[in-house]
C-alpha positions in Angstrom: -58.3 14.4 101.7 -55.7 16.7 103.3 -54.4 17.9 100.0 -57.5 18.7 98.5 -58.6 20.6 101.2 -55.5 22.6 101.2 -56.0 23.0 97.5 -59.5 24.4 97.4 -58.3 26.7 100.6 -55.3 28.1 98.4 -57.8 29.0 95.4 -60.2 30.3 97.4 -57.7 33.4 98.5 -57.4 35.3 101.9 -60.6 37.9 101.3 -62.8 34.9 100.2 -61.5 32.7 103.3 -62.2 35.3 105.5 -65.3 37.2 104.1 -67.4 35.6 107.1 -66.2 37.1 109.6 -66.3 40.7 107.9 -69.9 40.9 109.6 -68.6 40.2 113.3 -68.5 43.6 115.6 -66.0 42.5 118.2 -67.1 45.7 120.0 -70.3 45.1 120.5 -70.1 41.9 120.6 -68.1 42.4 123.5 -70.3 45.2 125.3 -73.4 42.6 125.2 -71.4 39.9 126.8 -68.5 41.6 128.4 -69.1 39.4 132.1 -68.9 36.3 130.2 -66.4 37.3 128.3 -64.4 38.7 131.5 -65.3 35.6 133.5 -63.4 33.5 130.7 -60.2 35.4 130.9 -60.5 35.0 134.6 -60.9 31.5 134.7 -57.6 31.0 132.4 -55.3 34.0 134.2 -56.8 32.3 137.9 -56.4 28.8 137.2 -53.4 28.8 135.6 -51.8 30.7 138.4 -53.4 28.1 141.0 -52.2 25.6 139.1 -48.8 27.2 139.2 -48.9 28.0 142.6 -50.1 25.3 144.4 -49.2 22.2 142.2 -45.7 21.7 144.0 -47.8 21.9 147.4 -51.2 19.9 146.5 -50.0 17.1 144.2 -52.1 14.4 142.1 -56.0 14.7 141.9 -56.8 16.5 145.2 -53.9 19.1 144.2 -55.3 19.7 140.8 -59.2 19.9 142.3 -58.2 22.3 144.7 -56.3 24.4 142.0 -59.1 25.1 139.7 -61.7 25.1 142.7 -59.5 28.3 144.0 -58.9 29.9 140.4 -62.6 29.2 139.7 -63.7 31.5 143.0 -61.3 33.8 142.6 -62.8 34.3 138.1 -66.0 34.5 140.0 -65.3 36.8 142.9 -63.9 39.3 140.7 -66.5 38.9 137.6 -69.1 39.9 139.9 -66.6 42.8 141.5 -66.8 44.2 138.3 -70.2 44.2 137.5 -70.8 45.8 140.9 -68.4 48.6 141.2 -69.0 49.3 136.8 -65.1 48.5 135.2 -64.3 46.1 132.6 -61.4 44.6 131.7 -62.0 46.9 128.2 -60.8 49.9 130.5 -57.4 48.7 130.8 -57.0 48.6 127.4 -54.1 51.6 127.6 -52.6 49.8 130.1 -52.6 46.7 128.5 -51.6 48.4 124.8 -48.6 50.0 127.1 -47.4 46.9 128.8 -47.7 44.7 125.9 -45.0 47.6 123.9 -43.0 47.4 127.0 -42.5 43.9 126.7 -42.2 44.1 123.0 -39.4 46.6 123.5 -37.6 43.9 126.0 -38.3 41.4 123.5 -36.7 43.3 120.4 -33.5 44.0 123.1 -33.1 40.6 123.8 -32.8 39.7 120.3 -30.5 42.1 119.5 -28.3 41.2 122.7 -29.0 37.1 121.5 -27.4 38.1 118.1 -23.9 39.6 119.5 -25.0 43.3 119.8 -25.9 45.5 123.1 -25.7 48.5 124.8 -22.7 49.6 122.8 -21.2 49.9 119.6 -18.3 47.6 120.7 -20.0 44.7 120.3 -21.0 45.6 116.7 -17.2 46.9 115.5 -16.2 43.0 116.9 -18.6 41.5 114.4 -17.2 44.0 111.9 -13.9 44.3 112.6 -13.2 46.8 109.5 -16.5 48.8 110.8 -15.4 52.6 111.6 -17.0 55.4 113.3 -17.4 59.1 112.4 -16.3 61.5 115.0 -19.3 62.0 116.8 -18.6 58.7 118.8 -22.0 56.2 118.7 -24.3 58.2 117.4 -22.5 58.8 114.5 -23.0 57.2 110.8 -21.3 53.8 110.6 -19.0 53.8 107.2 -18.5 50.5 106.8 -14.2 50.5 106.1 -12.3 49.4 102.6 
């Protein structure tokens, strides 16, 4: 059953497997329903952080109740804040597009730190021991040596 499902998937191709959803307008799908749509990533960011917050301090069932009956408030108190005062979560979208290259940056630094390099060209000569510089210090062209 698996396999043939997986076959018929693999001959369909990627713009035949997707064609569907071609006809969905995120956009406007999200300016008719943007409170319910708000309210929803409330209820996750809220609830989670409840949970986070006050699991260690409210344990078992009661903790738990009390968690998501907090997180659920809060999604609700600020859905309807929003609808009063006229923002969306769609006008933080430079913020959000900056953040999320901010921590993309961090990301790509940490992998680079996580695989022996750094801050310096030090670290990069040690891996490559027969690595040289031109005279123009770290921002020079790396000739790699005989």
């Amino acid at each position: 059953m698996v396999v043939s499902l997986f076959v018929q998937v693999s001959t369909l191709g990627l713009g035949e497997l997707f064609r569907p959803l071609e006809y969905i307008d995120l956009s406007r799908l999200y300016e008719r329903y943007a409170i319910l749509i708000d309210l929803a990533i409330y209820l996750l960011i809220f609830v989670g952080l409840a949970q986070v917050t006050l699991g260690k301090r409210f344990q078992g069932n009661g903790g738990k109740a009390i968690a998501i009956g907090i997180g659920v408030s809060l999604a609700i108190s600020l859905a309807i804040a929003e609808q009063l005062l006229g923002f969306s979560l769609r006008s933080f979208g430079p913020i959000a597009a900056g953040i999320f290259l901010g921590i993309l940056g961090v990301m790509i630094f940490r992998l680079v730190q996580h695989l022996g390099g750094g801050t310096s060209f030090l670290r990069f000569y040690r891996l490559y021991p027969g690595a040289s510089f031109n005279d123009r210090g770290r921002a020079g062209v790396l000739c790699l040596g005989q």
